[in-house]
N, C-alpha and C positions, 0 to 999 in steps of 0.2 A: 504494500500500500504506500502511496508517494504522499508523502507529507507537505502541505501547501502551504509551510513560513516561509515569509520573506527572508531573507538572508542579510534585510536592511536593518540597523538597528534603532529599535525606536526609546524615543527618549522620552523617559518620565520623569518627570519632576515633582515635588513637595514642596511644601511653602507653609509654615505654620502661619496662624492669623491669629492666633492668640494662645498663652498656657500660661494659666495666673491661677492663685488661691487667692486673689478678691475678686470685689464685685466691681463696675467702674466708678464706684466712689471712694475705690481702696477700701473699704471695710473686709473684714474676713468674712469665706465661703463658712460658714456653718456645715458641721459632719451630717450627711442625709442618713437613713437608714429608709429602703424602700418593700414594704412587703411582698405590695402585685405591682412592681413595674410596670410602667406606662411611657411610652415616647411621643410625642406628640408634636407635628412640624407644621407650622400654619405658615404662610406668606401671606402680611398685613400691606395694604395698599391706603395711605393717611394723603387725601387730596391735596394739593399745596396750599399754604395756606390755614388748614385744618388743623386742629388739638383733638387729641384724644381726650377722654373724663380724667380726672385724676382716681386712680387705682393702685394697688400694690396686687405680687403675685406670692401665693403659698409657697409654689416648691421654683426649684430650679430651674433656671432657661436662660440660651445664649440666642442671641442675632448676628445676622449678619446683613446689612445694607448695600441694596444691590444697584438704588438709583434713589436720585431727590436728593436732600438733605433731612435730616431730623435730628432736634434739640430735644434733649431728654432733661425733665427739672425734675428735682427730689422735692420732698416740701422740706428738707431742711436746708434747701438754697443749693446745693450742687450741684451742676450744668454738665452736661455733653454735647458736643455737635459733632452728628455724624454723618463723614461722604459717602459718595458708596465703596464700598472694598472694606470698611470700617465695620470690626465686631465690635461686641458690648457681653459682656458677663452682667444682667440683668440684676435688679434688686429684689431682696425677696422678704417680704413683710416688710417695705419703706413705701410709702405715699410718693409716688413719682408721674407726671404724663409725658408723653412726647408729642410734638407741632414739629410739622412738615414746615421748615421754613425757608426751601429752597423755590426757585420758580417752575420745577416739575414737581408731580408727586414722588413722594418717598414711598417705597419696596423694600419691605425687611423681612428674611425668610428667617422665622425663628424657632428655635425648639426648644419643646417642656422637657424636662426630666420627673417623673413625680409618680406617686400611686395612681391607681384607678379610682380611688374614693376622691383623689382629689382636683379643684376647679383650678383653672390656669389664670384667672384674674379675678381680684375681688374690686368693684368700683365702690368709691365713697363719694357717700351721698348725704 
């Protein structure tokens, strides 16, 4: 049987985009312990212009900004501005929103880490 590789060699590459134990306001990641793991990957689309509610999330999640701009506030004043190509190691029980504040929308493909019991954002009201 005639085996169909190329003989070309193809080139892969690696690029980390982020490997921290904090969140992006530097506070430390908190130890998880998960019972029914759940992963969860949403791609959030924030129209330019637009804010989200102010919320906090239970468990764990990282973004990654693929277009727009988005300003991430905590309510205890600390700020992010993210381009695209730009991760974020997200807040988890801190009061934060983000606003699309670029002249396109912002695209941020994010993932939960977290149990099955639990909800990926809590909005305050």
């Amino acid at each position: 049987m005639k085996n169909n590789t190329s003989s070309e060699t193809c080139a892969i590459s690696s690029e980390t985009l982020i490997q921290t134990g904090t969140h992006w306001n530097k506070q430390a990641i908190k130890p998880i312990h998960i019972e029914c793991p759940q992963i969860t990957m949403l791609r959030i689309t924030v129209p330019a212009g637009k804010k989200l509610a102010m919320h906090k999330h239970p468990i764990l999640n990282i973004g990654y900004l693929t277009k727009g701009e988005l300003t991430v506030r905590s309510e205890d004043g600390n700020v992010l501005v993210l381009k695209p190509g730009d991760p974020i190691v997200e807040l988890v029980d801190a009061w934060h929103y983000g606003e699309s504040t670029g002249t396109d929308d912002a695209e941020i493909v994010v993932t939960y880490v977290g149990d099955k019991k639990d909800c990926l954002s809590i909005i305050k009201e």
